[in-house]
N, C-alpha and C positions, 0 to 999 in steps of 0.2 A: 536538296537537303532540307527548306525550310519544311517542304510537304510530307519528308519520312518525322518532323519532330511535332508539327501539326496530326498527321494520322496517328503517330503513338498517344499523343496526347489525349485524343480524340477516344482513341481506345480504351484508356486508362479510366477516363469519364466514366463510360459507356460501363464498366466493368463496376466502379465505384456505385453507379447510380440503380444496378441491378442488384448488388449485397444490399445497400441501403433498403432497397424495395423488400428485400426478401426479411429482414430482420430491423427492430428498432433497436436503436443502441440506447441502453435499459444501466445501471450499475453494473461491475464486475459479478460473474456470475449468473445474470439472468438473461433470457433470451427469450423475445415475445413471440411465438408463431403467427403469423399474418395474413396465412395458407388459408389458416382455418380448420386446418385438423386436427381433431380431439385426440388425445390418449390420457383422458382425465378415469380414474377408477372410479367408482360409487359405490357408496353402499344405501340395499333395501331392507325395508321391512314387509313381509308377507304376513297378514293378519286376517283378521275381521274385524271390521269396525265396529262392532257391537258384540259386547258379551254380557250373561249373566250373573248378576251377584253371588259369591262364590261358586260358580262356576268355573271351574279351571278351562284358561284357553290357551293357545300357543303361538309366538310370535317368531318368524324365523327370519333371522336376519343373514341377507344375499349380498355376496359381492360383484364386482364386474370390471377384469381389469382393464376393459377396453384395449384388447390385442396386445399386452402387456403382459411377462412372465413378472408375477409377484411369487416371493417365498416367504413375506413374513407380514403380520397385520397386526395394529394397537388396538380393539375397538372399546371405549368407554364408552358408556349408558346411564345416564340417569331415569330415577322415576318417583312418582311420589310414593313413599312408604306410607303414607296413612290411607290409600285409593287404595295400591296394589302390594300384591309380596310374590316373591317369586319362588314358585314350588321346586321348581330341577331347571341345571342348564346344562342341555346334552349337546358335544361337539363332535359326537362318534362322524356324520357324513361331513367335517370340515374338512378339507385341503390338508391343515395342516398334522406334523406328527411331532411337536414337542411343544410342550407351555411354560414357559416360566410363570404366566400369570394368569390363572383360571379361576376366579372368585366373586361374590357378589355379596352383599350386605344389605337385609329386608329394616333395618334400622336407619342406615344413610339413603337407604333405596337406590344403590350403585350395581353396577355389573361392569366387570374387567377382565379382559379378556387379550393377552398377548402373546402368540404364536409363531409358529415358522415350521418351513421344511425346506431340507435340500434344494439348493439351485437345478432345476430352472422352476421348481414350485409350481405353480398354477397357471393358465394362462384359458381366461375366459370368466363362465359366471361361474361359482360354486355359493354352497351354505356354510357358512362361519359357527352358525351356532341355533339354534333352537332353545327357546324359554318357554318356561311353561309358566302362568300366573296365575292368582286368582285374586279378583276383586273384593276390594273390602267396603265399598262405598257405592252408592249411586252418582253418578254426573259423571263428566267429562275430566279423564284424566290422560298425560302422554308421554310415552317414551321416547326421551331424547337425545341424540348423540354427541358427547364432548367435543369440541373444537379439538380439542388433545387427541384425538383417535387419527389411524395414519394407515393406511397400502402403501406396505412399501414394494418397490421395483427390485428386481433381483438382476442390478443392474452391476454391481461392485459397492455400491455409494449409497444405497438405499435411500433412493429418492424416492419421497414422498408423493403420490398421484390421487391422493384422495382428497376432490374437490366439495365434494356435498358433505353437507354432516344433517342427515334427515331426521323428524319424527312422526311415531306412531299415535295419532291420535283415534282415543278405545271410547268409545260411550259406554258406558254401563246402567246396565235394567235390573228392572226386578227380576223380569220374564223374558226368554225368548218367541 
């Protein structure tokens, strides 16, 4: 009798000490992976890092849901309005198909941009949007992403998997 209350015991350990391994107990709600497997989204910027004084160039900002079906994205941008203004901002090859919030302002030097489409939405990389700019200054200025911008997961709960918030940094010349 004492060896079946000893082997369950033993069991029970062995079973505790295997969750423990697999997960750290974090507050209600969170849960650390330990595996080590990513399913964090990103977002890029496809540019050239040098352009011409008023030379219009164009910056396209990429997502990646890391094997993640996303259906809806926040993406904020800052930039300096007195370096850059921003000529058009086309979302024709974006994922998504409706916007509550598609706007940018060359006086705060802002770009806003909040979308979605139908579950299961996206699942991989796509283009979010395409900018076109042009320089008003010589030296080094850069496009940078809000903390506030989100991928969200087209999970039920729109979790949030957007770990990077990147920027583009542009040199501008006289000349190419």
């Amino acid at each position: 009798m004492r060896k079946k209350y000893l082997l369950t015991g033993s069991i029970g350990i062995f079973f505790i000490c295997i969750i423990s391994l697999l997960f750290v107990i974090k507050p209600p709600g969170t849960v650390k992976n330990i595996l080590g497997v990513k399913h964090n989204g990103t977002l890029s910027f496809i540019s050239t890092d040098k352009a011409a004084i008023n030379e219009p160039f164009d910056i396209t900002v990429m997502m990646d849901t890391s094997g993640r079906n996303v259906n809806a994205t926040g993406i904020y941008l800052k930039f300096d309005a007195q370096k850059l203004q921003l000529l058009q901002l086309d979302t024709k090859p974006s994922f998504c198909q409706f916007y509550p919030e598609k706007k940018y302002d060359n006086q705060l030097g802002t770009v806003s941009l909040a979308c979605g489409s139908p579950h299961p939405g996206i699942n991989g990389t796509g283009t979010l949007m395409i900018m076109q700019f042009i320089p008003l200054e010589i030296g080094d200025t850069f496009i940078r992403t809000s903390e506030k911008s989100q991928i969200l997961q087209s999970d039920g709960k729109g979790t949030n998997i957007l770990t990077n918030y990147p920027a583009a940094k542009i040199t501008v010349v006289n000349r190419l």
